[in-house]
C-alpha positions as a Python dict, from the first residue, in 0.01 Angstrom:
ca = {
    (1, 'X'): (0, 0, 0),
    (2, 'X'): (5, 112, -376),
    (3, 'X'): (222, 419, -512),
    (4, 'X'): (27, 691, -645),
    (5, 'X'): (49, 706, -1013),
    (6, 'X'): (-28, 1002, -1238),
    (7, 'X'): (-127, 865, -1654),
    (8, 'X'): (-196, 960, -1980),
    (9, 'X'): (-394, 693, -2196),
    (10, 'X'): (-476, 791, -2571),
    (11, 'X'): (-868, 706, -2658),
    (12, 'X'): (-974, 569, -2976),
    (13, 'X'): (-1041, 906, -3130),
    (14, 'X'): (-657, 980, -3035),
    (15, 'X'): (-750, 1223, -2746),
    (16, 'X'): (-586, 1232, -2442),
    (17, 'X'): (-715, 1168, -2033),
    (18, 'X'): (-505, 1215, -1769),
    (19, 'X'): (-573, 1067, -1424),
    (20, 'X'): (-431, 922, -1125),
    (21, 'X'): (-497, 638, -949),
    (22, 'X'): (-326, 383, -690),
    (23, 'X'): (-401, 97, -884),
    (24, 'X'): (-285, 154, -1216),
    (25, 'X'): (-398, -227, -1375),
    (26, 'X'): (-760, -173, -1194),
    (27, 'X'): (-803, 175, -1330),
    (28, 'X'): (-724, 107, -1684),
    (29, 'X'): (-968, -197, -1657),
    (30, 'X'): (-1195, 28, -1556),
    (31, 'X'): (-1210, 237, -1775),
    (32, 'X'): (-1197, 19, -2066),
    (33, 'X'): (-1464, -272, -1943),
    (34, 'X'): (-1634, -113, -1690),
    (35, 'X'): (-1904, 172, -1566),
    (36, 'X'): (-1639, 327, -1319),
    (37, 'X'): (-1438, 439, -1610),
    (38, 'X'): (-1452, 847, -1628),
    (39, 'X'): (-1760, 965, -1830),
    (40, 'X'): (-1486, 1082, -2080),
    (41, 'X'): (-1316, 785, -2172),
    (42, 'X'): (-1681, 570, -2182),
    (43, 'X'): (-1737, 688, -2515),
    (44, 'X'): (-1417, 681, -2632),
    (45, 'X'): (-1300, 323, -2598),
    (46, 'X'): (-1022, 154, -2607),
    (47, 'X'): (-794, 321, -2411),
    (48, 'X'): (-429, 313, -2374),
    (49, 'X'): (-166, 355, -2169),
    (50, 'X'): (49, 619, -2300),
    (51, 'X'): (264, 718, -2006),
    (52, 'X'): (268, 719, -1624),
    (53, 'X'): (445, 751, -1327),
    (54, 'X'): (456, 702, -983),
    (55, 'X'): (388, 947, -733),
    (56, 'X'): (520, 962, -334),
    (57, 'X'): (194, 1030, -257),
    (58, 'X'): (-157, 1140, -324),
    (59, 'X'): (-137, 1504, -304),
    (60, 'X'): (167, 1475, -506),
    (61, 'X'): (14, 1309, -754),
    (62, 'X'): (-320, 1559, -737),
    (63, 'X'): (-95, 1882, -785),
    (64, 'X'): (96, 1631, -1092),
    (65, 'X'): (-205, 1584, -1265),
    (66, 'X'): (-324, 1955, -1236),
    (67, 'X'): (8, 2070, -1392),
    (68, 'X'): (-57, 1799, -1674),
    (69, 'X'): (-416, 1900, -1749),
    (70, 'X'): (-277, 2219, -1831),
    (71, 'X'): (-28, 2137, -2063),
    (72, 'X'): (-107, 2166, -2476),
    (73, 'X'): (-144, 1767, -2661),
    (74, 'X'): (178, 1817, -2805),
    (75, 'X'): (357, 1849, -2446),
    (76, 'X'): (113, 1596, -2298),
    (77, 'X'): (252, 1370, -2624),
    (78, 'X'): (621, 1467, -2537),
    (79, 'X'): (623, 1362, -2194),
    (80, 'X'): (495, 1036, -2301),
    (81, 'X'): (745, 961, -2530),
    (82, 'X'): (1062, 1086, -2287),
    (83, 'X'): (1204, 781, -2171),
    (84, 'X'): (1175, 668, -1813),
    (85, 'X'): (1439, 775, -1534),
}
């Protein structure tokens, strides 16, 4: 099975969308090419993938994203750029 993965993609207006998803290469296909994309990121194509990482689980990943969507666009862009551990 798929790790969990909590992301960040920048839209084409620079805005930010955090998600999470267990199929990270499906979900960012989806919302670039596709209906199943959020409603958020439809009108805001491209997208791309600005950070992410993987989660132990789904409810991990659920209480992740929660603390993420409440962060201001200059922490959200911040934790993008940290390098990967």
């Amino acid at each position: 099975m798929n790790p969990w993965h909590i992301y960040i993609v920048e839209c084409a207006d620079k805005t930010l969308y955090t998600g999470i998803t267990n199929n990270l290469s499906r979900r960012l296909d989806e919302h670039n090419n596709t209906t199943l994309g959020a409603k958020y990121t439809r009108g805001r194509r491209p997208v791309t993938l600005t950070y992410s990482c993987a989660m132990p689980d789904k409810s991990t990943a659920l209480k992740e994203e929660i603390r993420i969507k409440k962060l201001s666009k200059k922490s959200k862009i911040a934790l993008a750029q940290r390098p990967a551990s």
